[in-house]
C-alpha positions as CSV (number, residue, x, y, z in Angstrom):
1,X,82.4,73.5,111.1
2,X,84.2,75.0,107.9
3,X,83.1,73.3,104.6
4,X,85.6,71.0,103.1
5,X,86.8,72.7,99.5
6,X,89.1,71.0,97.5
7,X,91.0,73.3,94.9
8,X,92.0,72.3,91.8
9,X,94.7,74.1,89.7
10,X,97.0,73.5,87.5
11,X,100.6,74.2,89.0
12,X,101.9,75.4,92.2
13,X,102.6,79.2,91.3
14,X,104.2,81.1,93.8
15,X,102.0,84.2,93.9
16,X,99.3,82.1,94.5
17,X,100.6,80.3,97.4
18,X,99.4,83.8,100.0
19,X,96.2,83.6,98.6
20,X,95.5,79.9,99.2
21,X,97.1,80.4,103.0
22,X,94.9,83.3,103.9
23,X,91.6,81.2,102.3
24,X,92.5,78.1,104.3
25,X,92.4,80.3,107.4
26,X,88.9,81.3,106.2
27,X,87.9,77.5,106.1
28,X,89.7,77.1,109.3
29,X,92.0,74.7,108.0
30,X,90.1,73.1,105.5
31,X,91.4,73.6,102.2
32,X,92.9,70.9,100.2
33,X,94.5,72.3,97.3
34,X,94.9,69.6,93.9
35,X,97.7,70.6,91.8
36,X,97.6,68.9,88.6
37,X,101.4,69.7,87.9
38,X,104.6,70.7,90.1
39,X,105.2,73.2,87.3
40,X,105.4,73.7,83.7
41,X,107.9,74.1,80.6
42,X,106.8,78.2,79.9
43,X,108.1,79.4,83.6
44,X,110.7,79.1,85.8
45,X,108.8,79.7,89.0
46,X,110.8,78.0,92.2
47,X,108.6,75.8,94.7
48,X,108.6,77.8,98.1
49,X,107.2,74.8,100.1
50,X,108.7,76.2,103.1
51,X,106.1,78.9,102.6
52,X,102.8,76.3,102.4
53,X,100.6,76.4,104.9
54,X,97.6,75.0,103.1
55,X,97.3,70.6,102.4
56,X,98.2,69.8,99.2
57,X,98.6,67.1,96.5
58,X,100.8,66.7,93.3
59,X,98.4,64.4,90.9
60,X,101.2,64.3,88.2
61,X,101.8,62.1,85.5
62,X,102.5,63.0,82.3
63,X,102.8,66.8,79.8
64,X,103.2,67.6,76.8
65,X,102.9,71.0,74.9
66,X,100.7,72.1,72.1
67,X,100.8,75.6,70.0
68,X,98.4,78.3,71.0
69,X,98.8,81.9,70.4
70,X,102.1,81.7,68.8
71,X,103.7,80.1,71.8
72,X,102.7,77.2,74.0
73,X,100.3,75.8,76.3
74,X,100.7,72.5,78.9
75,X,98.4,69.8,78.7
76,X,98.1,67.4,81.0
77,X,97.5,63.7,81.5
78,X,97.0,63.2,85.5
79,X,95.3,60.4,86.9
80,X,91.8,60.8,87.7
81,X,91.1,63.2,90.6
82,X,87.7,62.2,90.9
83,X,88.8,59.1,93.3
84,X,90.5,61.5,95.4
85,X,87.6,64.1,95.9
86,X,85.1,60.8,96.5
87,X,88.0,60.0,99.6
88,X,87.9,63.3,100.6
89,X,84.4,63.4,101.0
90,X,84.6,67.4,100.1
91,X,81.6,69.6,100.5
92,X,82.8,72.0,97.7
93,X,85.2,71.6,94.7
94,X,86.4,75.3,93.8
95,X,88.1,74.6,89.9
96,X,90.9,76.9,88.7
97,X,89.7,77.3,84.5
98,X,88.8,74.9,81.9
99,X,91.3,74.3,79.7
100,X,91.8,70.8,81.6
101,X,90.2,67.7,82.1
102,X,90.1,68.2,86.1
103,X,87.4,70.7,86.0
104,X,85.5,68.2,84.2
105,X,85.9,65.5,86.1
106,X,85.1,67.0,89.3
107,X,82.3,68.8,87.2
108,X,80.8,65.1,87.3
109,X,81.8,64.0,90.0
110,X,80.1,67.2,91.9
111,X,76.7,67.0,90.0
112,X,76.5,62.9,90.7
113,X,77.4,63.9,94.6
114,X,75.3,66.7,95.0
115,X,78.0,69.4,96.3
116,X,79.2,72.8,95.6
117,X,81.2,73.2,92.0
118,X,82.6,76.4,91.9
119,X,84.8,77.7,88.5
120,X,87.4,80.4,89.0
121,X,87.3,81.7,85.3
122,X,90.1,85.0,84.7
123,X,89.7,85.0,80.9
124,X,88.5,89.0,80.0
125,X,85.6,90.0,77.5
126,X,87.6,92.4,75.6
127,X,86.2,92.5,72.5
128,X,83.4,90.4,72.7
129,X,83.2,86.3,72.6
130,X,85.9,85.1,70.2
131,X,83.9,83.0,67.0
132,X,84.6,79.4,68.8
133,X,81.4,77.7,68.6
134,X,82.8,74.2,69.3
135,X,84.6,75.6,72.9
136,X,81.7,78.1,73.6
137,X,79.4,75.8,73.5
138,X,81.2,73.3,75.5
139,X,82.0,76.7,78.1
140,X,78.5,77.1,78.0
141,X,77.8,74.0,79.4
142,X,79.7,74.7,82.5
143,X,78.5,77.8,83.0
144,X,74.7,75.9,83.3
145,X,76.2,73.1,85.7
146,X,78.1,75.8,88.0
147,X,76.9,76.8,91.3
148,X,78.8,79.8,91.3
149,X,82.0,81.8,89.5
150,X,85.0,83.4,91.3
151,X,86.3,86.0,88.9
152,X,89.5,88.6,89.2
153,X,87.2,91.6,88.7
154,X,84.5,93.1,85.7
155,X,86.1,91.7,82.6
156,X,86.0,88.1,83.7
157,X,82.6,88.6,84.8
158,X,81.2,90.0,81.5
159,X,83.2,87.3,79.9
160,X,81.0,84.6,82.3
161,X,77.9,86.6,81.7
162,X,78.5,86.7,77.6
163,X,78.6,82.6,78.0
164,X,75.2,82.9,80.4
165,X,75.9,83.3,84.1
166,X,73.5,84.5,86.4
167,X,75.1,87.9,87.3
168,X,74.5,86.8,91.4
169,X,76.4,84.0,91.5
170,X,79.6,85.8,90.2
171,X,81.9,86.7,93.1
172,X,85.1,89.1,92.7
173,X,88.0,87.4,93.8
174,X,90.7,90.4,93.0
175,X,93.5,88.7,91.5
176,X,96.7,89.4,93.8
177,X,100.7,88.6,94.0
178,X,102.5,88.2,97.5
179,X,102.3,92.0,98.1
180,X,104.3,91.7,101.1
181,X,107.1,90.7,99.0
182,X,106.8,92.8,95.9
183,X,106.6,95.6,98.3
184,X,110.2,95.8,99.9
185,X,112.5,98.2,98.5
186,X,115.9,96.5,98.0
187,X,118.5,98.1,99.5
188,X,121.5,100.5,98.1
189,X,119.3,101.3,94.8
190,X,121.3,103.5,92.6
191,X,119.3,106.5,91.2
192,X,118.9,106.4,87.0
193,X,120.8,109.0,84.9
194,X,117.9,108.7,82.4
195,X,114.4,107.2,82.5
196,X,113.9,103.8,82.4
197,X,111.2,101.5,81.0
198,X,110.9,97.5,81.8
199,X,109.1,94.9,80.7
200,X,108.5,91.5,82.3
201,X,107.3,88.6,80.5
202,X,107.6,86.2,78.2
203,X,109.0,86.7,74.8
204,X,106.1,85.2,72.4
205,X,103.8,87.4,70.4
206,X,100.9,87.7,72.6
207,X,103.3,89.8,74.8
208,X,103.7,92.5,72.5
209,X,107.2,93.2,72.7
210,X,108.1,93.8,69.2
211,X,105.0,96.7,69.2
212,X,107.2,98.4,72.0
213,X,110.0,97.6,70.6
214,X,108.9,99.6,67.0
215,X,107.3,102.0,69.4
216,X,110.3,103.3,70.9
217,X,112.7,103.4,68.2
218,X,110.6,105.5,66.6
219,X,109.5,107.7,69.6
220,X,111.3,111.1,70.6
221,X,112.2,108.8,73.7
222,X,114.9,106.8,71.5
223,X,118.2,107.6,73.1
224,X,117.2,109.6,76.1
225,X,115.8,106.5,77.8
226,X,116.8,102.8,78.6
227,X,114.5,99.7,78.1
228,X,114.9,97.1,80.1
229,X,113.6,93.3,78.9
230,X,113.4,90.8,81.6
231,X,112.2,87.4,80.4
232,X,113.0,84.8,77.8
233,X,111.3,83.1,75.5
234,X,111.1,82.2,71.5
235,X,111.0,85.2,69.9
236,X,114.4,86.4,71.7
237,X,116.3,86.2,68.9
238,X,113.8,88.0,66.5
239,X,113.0,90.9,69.4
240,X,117.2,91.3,69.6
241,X,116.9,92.0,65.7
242,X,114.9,94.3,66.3
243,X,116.7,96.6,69.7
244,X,117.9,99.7,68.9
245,X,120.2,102.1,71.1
246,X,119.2,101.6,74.8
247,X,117.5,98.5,75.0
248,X,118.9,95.7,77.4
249,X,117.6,91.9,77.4
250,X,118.2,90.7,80.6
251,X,117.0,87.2,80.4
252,X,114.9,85.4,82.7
253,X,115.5,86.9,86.5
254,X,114.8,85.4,89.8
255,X,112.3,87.3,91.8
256,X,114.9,89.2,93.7
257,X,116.3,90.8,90.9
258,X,112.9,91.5,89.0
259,X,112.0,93.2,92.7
260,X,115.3,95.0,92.3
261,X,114.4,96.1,88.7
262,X,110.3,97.0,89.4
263,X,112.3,99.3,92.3
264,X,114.3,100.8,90.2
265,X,112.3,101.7,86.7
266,X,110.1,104.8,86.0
267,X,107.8,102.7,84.2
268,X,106.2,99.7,83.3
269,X,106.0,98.8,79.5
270,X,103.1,96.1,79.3
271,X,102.4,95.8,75.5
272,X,99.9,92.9,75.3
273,X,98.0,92.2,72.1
274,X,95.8,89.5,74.8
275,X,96.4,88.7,78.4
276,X,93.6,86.9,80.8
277,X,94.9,89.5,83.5
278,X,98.4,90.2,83.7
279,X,100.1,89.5,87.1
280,X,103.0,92.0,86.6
281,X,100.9,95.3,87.0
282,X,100.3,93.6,90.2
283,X,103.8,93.2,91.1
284,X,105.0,97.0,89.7
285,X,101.8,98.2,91.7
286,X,103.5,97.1,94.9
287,X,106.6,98.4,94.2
288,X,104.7,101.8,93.5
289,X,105.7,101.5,89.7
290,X,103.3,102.4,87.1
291,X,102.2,101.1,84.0
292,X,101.4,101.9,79.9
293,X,99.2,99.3,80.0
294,X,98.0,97.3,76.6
295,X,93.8,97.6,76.5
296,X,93.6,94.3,75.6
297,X,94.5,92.7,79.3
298,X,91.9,92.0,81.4
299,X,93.9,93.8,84.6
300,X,93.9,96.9,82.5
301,X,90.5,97.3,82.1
302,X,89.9,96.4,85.9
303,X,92.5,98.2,87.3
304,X,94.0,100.9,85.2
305,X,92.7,104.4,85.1
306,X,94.1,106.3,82.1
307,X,95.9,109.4,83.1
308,X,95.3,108.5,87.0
309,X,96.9,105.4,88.0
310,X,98.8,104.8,84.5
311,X,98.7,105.0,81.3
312,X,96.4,103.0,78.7
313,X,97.6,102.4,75.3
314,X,95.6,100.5,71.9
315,X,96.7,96.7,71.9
316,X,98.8,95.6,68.6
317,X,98.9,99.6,67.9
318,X,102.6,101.0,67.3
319,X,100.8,104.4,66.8
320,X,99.4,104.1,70.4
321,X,102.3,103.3,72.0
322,X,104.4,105.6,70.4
323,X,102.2,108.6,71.0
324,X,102.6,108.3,75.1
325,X,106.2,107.6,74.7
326,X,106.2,111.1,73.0
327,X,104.4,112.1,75.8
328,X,106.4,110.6,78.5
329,X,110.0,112.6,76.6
330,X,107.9,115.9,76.3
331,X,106.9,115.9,80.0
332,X,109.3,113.9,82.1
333,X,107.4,114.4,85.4
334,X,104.3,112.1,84.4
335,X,105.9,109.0,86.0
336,X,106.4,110.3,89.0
337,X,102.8,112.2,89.1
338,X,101.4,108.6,88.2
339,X,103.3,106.9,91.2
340,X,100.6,107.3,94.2
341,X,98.2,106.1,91.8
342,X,100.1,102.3,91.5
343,X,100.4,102.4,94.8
344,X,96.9,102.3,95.3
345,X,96.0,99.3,93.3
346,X,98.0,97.3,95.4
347,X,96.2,98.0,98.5
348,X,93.2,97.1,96.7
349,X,94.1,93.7,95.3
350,X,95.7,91.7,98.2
351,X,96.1,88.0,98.8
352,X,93.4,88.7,102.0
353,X,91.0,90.5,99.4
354,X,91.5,87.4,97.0
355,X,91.0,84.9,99.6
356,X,87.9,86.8,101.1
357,X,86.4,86.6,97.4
358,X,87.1,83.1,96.4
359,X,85.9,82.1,100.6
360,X,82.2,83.8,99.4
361,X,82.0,81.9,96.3
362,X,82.5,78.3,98.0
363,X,79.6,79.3,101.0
């Protein structure tokens, strides 16, 4: 018989949904996923229920928003989860981060109980542990009460290991989208008169998008190329001030149309001055659309090969940026070249490959 795992995490996110399906076919029908949300103010992500195959529970109640990183981050005030793994009678609770009371609860509730706690940690040592002593010592903690860590690949692992992990009981979980659908190639695509970059994401500082922004008016690409910006967000307004000949916002897009667009661009533009991972070189991976990828993600350091599979810039760095965008205008071919190289990283990070990862850490 499987062993009953309970997952808790903190809303229901559609690219997750694969993953959790092909895991609860690992446990043979015993997952029980805990969302601690429906969803939350930052996204606009639309509930595919029909596509759930997994059990599930909302917990609710109530959330509010506090600043962090120049934009916003949900905090939430459930009802105790811990009388719902203690009905459940669960012989694992796999724990999706720590910046919520959840994965302290069922910390407890699994050290009184004598089962399995599992934490599924993506944040990425980039430049070393950030000066927190207060929240690395409480992270530290965890780390000594956890059985085991799921991580998206290397970054998060050195990140665990930093805090005190036990290098075997990290498992590689590789973070992945719904490839299936990122994958199809829309129909009637129109080919580009000029090359085109895109971004994805939200418009707050961490994203970067006023380095690319300063980047490209000052590249030799600056009116031979469009820039597309898909998302929304605070700065908006500020990043408008900023456009110069050839840039587009688009607002915030339905999945369709940011398939139609990842289909359709030459490449990816993922400034980021910090990003845990970052789920859209994922999504242009599947579509075959590479990346100039910000060092400071965590998915760039574990997935991006400079030169091979895309292109790596400095994070925060104008200078960076704008050197590959001289690059791209001086040899217009590089996209293309780059293409089979996306490509790959897809096949590599699949809701099965997830699934098998996460599946090893709750045995």
């Amino acid at each position: 018989m499987s062993r009953r795992v309970a997952l808790i995490t903190e809303v229901i996110a559609p690219y997750r949904i694969p993953v959790f399906n092909a895991l609860d076919e690992l446990l043979r029908g015993s997952l029980h996923v805990f969302f601690i949300s429906e969803t939350e103010a930052r996204r606009n992500w639309p509930v595919y229920r029909d596509e759930i195959r997994f059990r599930y529970d909302v917990l609710g109640g109530f959330r509010f928003n506090v600043p962090y990183r120049g934009d916003s981050q949900p905090v939430y005030l459930a009802p105790p989860v811990v009388a719902r793994l203690e009905r459940g009678g669960f012989d694992c609770v796999l724990v999706g981060g720590w910046n919520h009371l959840e994965c302290y609860q069922a910390l407890a509730w699994s050290r009184a109980r004598r089962r399995r706690f599992v934490l599924w940690s993506e944040t990425a040592l980039v430049r070393g542990l950030p000066h927190r002593p207060v929240r690395n010592a409480l992270k530290r903690a965890v780390v000594r009460a956890a059985s085991a860590f799921a991580v998206p690949g290397p970054s998060a692992g050195d990140y665990l290991r930093a805090l005190g992990a036990v290098p075997d009981r990290i498992f590689e979980a590789p973070n992945a989208v719904d490839n299936a659908f990122w994958a199809v190639r829309p129909p009637n695509l129109q080919a580009q008169p000029r090359p085109l970059l895109l971004f994805v994401g939200r418009l707050v500082e961490s994203k970067g998008v006023d380095v690319a922004l300063r980047a490209f008016a000052t590249s030799q690409l600056a009116g031979k190329a469009g820039f597309l910006v898909a998302g929304d967000g605070p700065m908006r307004s500020e990043l408008e001030a900023l456009a110069t000949s050839g840039v587009v916002f688009l607002g915030a897009l339905d999945r369709e149309e940011l398939r139609r667009l990842y289909h359709s661009a030459d490449l990816l533009v993922f400034p980021s001055r910090y990003d845990p991972w970052g789920l859209v070189l994922n999504e242009a991976a599947c579509a075959g659309l590479p990346a100039i990828a910000s060092d400071g993600a965590g998915a760039t350091r574990d997935m991006i090969r400079d030169g091979d599979n895309g292109l790596v810039v400095e994070a925060g760095s104008v200078e960076s940026l704008r050197a590959v965008f001289d690059h791209l205008a001086a040899d217009p071919e590089l996209s293309r070249r780059l293409r089979p190289g996306a490509a790959e990283i897809a096949h590599a990070h699949t809701p099965d490959a997830c699934a098998a990862g996460l599946h090893a850490s709750v045995s």
